[in-house]
C-alpha angles and dihedrals in degrees: 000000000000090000096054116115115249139182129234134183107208125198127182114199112176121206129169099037142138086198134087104275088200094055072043091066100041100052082057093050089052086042085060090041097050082047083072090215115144103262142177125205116212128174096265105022142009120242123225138190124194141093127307088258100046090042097053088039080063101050100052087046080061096048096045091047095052093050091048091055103064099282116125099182141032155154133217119201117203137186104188119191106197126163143158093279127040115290109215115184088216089062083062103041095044092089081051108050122179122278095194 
C-alpha cells in the first residue's frame, strides 16, 4: 500500500517569525513545485498527489525550510484522502472543469 497514490491538502500558517510569512509561504510553494510531484495551488492550500513516503518527505522539506528561513514557529494543517487503489484529484475535479 506504500506505493498507492494519495492526496494530500497542505497549508502552511507561520506563526512566530521575523520573516515575511507570505515569501514563507512562497519558499514552501516552490518547495511543492521542485518535488515534482503533480500539485495544485489553491487560495488556501496547496493540493498534492504521490505516494505516503514522497508526501511526508514534502512536507518535512517544508517544515525544515520554514524553520530555516527565520520562522520559529508553524503549523501545518493536512487533509489527507488514502484508499486501497490510487486516488488521483483530477478524477474529482473532472465533473467541475475550469471556467478561467
Amino acid at each position: 500500500m506504500e506505493h498507492l497514490k494519495i492526496n494530500v491538502a497542505i497549508q502552511l500558517l507561520p506563526t512566530k517569525c521575523s520573516a515575511d510569512k507570505i515569501e514563507l509561504i512562497d519558499k514552501a510553494i516552490a518547495c511543492i513545485k521542485a518535488s515534482g510531484l503533480k500539485h495544485l495551488v489553491c487560495p488556501f492550500e496547496t493540493v498534492v498527489e504521490g505516494t505516503y513516503a514522497e508526501i511526508f518527505k514534502l512536507v518535512d522539506e517544508i517544515r525544515t525550510s520554514t524553520l530555516s528561513h527565520g520562522c520559529e514557529e508553524l503549523l501545518i494543517n493536512m487533509k489527507l484522502h488514502a484508499g486501497t487503489k490510487d486516488l488521483f484529484f483530477d478524477d474529482k475535479l473532472i465533473k467541475y472543469p475550469s471556467k478561467n
